[in-house]
N, C-alpha and C positions, 0 to 999 in steps of 0.2 A: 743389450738394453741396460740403462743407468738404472740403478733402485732410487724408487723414489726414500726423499729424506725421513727422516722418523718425525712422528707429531710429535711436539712438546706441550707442555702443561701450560695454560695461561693461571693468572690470577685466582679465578673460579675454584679452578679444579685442584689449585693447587694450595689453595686457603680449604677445600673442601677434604684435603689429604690428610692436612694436617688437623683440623678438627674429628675428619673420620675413624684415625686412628688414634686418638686419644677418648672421643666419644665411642670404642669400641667396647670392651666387657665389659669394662668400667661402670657404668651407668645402670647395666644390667647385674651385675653380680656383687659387685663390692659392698652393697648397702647390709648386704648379710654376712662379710669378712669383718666391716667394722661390726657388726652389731657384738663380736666379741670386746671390743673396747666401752661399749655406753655410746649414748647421742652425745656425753661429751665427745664424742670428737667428731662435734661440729668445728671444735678450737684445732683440731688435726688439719680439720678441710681447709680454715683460714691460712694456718702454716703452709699447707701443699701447696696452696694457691699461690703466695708471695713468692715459696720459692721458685715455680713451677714459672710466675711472671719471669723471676733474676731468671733463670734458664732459657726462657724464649726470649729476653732480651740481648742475652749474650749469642745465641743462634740469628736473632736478628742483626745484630750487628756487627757480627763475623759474615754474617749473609753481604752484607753492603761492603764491610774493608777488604772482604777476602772469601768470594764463592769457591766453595770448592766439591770435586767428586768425593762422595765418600764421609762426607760433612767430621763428625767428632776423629773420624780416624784420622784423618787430612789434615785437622787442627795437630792431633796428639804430636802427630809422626814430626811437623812442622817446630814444633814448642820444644820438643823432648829429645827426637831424636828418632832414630826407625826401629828400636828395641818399645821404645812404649810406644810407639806407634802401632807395632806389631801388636802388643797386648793389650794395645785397648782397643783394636778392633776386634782381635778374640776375643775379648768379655763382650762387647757389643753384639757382635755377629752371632756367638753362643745363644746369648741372652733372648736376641732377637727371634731367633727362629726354637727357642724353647719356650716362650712368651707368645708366640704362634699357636702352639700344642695348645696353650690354655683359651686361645680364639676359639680353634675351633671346637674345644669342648663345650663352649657357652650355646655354639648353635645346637648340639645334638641335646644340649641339656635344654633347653627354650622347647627343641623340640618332641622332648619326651612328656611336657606338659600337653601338648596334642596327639600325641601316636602314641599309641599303648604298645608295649612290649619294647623301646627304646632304653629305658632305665634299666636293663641287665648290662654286667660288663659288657661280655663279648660283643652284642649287639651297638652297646654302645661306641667298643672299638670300631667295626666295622665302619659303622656311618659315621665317625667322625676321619677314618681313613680316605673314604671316597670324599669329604667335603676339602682334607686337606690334598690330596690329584685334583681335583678338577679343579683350584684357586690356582693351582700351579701350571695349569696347562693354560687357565685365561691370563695368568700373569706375562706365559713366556708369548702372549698373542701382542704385546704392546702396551707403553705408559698409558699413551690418551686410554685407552679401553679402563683402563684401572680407576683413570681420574672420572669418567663417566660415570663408573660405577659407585664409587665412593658417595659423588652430587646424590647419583639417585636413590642410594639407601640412607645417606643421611638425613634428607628432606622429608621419606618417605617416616625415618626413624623418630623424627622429632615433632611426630603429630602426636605421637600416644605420651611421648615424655613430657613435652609442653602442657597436653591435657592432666597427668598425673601431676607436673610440678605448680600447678596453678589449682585444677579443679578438686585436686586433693588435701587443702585448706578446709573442704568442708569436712573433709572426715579425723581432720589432724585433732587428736586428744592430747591436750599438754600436760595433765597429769601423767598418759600413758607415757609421754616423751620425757619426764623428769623422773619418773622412775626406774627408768632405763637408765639417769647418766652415768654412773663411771660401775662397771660391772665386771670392769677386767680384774678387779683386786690387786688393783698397780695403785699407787700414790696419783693424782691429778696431771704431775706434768710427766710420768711416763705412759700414763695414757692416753695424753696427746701426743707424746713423742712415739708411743707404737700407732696411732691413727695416722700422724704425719709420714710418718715412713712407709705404709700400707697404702694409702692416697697416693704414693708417687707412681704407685702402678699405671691409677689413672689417669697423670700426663703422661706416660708416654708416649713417644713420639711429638713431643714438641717439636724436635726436631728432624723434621721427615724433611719441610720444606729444602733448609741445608745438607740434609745427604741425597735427594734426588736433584740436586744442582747440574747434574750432566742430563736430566731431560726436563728442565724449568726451561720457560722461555723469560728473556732477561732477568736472572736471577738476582743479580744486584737488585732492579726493584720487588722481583714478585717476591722472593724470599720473606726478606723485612717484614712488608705487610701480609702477606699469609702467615706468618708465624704470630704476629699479635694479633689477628682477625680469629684464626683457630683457636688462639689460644683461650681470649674473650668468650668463644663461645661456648668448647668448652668446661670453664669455670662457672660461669652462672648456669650451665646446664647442672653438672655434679652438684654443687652446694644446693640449688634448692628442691634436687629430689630426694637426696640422703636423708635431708632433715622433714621431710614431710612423712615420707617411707617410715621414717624412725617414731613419729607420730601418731602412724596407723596400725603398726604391728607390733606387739608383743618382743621384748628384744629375745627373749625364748626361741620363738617362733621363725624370727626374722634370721636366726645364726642357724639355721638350720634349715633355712630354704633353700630351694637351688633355683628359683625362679623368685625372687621377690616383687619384681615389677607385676610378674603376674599374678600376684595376690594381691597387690594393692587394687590391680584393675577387679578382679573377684571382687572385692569389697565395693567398690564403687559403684559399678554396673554388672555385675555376677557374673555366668559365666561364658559371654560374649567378650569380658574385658580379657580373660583369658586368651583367648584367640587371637585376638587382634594382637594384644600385648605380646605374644609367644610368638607371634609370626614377624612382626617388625622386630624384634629382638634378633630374629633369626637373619632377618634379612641385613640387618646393621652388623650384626658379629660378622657374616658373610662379608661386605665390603672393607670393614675392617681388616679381614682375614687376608684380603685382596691386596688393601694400602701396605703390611707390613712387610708382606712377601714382596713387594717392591722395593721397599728399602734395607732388607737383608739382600737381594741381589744387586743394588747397586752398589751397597757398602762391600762386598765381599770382591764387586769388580773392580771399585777403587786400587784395593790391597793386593787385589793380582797383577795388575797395572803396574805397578812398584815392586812383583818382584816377590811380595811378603805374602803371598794367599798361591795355592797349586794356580798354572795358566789356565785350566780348563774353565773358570771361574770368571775370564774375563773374556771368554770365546764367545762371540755374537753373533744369533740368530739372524735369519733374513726379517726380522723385526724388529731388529735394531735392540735385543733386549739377550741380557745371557741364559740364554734357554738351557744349556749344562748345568747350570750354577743351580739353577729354580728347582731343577730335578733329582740334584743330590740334595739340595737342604730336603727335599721332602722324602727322599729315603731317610734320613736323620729324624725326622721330623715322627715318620711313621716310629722307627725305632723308638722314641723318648714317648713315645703313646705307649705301646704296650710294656716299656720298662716300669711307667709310672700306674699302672694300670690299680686301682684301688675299690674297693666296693663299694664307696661314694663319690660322687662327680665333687660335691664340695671339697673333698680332702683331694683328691687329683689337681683340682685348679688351684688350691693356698698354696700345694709342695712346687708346682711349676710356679706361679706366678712373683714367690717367695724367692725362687732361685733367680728369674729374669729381673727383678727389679736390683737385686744388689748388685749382676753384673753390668747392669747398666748406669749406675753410679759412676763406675770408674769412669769411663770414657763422658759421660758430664762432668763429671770436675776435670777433665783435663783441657775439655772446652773454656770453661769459665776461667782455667788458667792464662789460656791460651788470650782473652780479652785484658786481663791484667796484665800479660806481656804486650799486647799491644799498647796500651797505655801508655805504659811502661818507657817503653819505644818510641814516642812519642810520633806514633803514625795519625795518634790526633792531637787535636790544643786545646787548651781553655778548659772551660765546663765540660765541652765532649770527652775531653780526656779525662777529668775527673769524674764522670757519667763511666765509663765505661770499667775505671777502676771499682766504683762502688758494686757496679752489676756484676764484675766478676768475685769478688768478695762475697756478696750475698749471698750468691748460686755456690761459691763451695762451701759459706757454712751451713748454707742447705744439706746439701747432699751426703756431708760428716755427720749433720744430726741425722737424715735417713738411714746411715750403717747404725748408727747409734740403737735408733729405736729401733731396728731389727731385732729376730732373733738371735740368738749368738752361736745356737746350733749354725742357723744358717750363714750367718756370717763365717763361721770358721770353713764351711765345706766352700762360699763364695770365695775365700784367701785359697785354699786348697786350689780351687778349679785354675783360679787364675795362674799361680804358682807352676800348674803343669805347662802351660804356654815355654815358660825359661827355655829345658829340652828341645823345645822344637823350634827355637829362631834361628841358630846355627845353619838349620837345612835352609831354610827359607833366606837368609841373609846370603847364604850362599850363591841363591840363584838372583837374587838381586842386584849383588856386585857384577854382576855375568852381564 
């Protein structure tokens, strides 16, 4: 008997991929990471925004000249050579599935605003271990399952968001929101430049569309437009919850919630907003949780493919998905839980979310190099080609100001992580020549 073919992602589900995993923690958690910076950086969100477009325009438009498995690792490997190809899907791949860990802490925190006795560590370990097995055992069931999922917790998610980012106008104090602005005791523009680099948390995954290119259907066009449809939406989701959020609460208050959305619903409608708010949250970090674990197994299958990632990584289930692969990131996964195990969920999610976002740097800029070598190349003309030059420029002085505004602790331990990759290409190049 023939197996039947694997589903592929249409447009829908695949503009819903890339919105859902970028509309993941983000939306829920960050509005209390920034509140260490001030409502200034509202000028942070504009900077992430811009860059975050140059990023999805260069994913778009590597989507149309050049789909590929694997998306940033595929570009690296192609621009640079199979040594940074190798290491930028290490930082990628790392980043990914340590940026995961912080997913699914956002669901067990969401849901320790409704179940009592959740906010202890151990407790809190446990159920954020059973949340990360069971996304991995629906991941290795198939893409379409993932992209269903993602549709219907994002729609589901953007009822309470849209209600806080519109209805919560009425509660927005602009005294309270100007007293807040710059509280970091940084100068103005490092305070935007530590919001800007904090905010890139939030697009990640702009480019999900172009690394699940091996289960898009016509990727050339769905790519393109799911990557600027996601990306649209969301951008005007994040900018005007932040600044509403930063309006209603206390910037005290706000940096030291682990639930902000659900206080803002408290404030609005008491404690009914709670609930709703704490359960759509849960249910959005969940499909998030869902979309990314998707694109760490396809990106790691790319790398196996070529030789550069152990084979086991690119061995495929009767679902057409690498169900090996799914199962060790989440022994990893489990592992990087209880290594980072802390007495507050807020300091657990800055230390991961902190370390996934600089390793995910690299392998964006090497993207956005990778469109100025096109350019370059002159694989387009005219305006296109000068279009495509500006966008890869933009997006890397993007990405140089986000190491910038980082910390420097963290940055130094992000050079450290990367650095240990060196040691291990020899093995890996080995089996690739083979």
């Amino acid at each position: 008997m023939s197996e039947r073919p694997a589903r592929k992602m249409g447009l829908t589900a695949t503009t819903m991929l890339v919105a859902g995993n970028m509309i993941g923690t983000g939306v829920f958690l960050l509005p209390a990471n920034l509140a260490s910076v001030g409502s200034i950086s509202i000028f942070g969100w504009i900077v992430a925004t811009a860059g975050a477009m140059a990023l999805g325009l260069v994913f778009a438009r590597l989507g149309r000249l050049d789909p590929q498995e694997g998306g940033p690792y595929a570009y690296a490997r192609d621009t640079f050579g199979f040594y940074v190809g190798f290491t930028s899907n290490y930082a990628y791949w790392f980043g990914n599935w340590i940026g995961n860990v912080a997913i699914a802490l956002v669901v067990t925190g969401y849901l320790s605003e409704l179940i009592p006795g959740l906010d202890s560590p151990a407790t809190r370990a446990i159920f954020t271990l059973a949340v990360i097995w069971l996304l991995s055992f629906a991941n290795a069931r198939g893409a379409a399952w993932i992209g269903r999922l993602e549709t219907w917790t994002l729609s589901l998610a953007l009822i309470p968001i849209v209600f806080i980012a519109v209805g919560g106008w009425w509660w927005f104090d602009r005294d309270l929101f100007l007293r807040g602005w710059n509280v970091s005791g940084q100068s103005d523009f490092a305070a935007i430049s530590s919001a800007a680099s904090m905010a890139l948390w939030a697009f990640m995954g702009v480019e999900s569309a172009a690394v699940s290119a091996g289960v898009v259907d016509n990727p050339r066009r769905t790519i393109p437009l799911a990557t600027l449809f996601g990306l649209g939406i969301s951008a005007v989701v994040y900018i005007s919850c932040s600044t509403v959020i930063m309006g209603m609460l206390p910037m005290e208050e706000l940096r030291t919630s682990s639930a902000p959305f659900a206080e803002a619903g408290r404030i609005m409608v008491g404690p009914w907003g709670v609930i709703a708010i704490g359960l759509c949250a849960v249910l959005k970090s969940t499909g998030a949780l869902g979309g990314w674990m998707l694109l760490v197994g396809q990106s790691a299958k790319a790398a196996a493919e070529d030789g550069l990632f152990p084979a086991i990584f690119a061995k495929m289930n009767r679902h057409g998905m690498p169900g090996a692969g799914l199962y060790i990131v989440a022994v990893l996964m489990s592992g990087m839980l209880l290594l980072t195990m802390s007495p507050t969920l807020a300091g657990q999610f800055r230390t991961l979310t902190g370390i996934a976002v600089l390793l995910a740097i690299l392998p964006y800029l090497f993207s956005a190099v990778t469109v100025i070598r096109f350019s370059l190349a002159q694989h387009e003309t005219g305006m296109r080609r000068l279009g495509s030059y500006a966008i890869g420029v933009v997006a890397s002085i993007y990405c140089l100001w986000a190491i910038l505004g980082a910390s420097p602790v963290q940055v130094m331990q992000a050079v450290v992580f990367v650095l240990i990759s060196a040691p291990l290409y020899p093995f890996f190049m080995r089996h690739a020549e083979k």
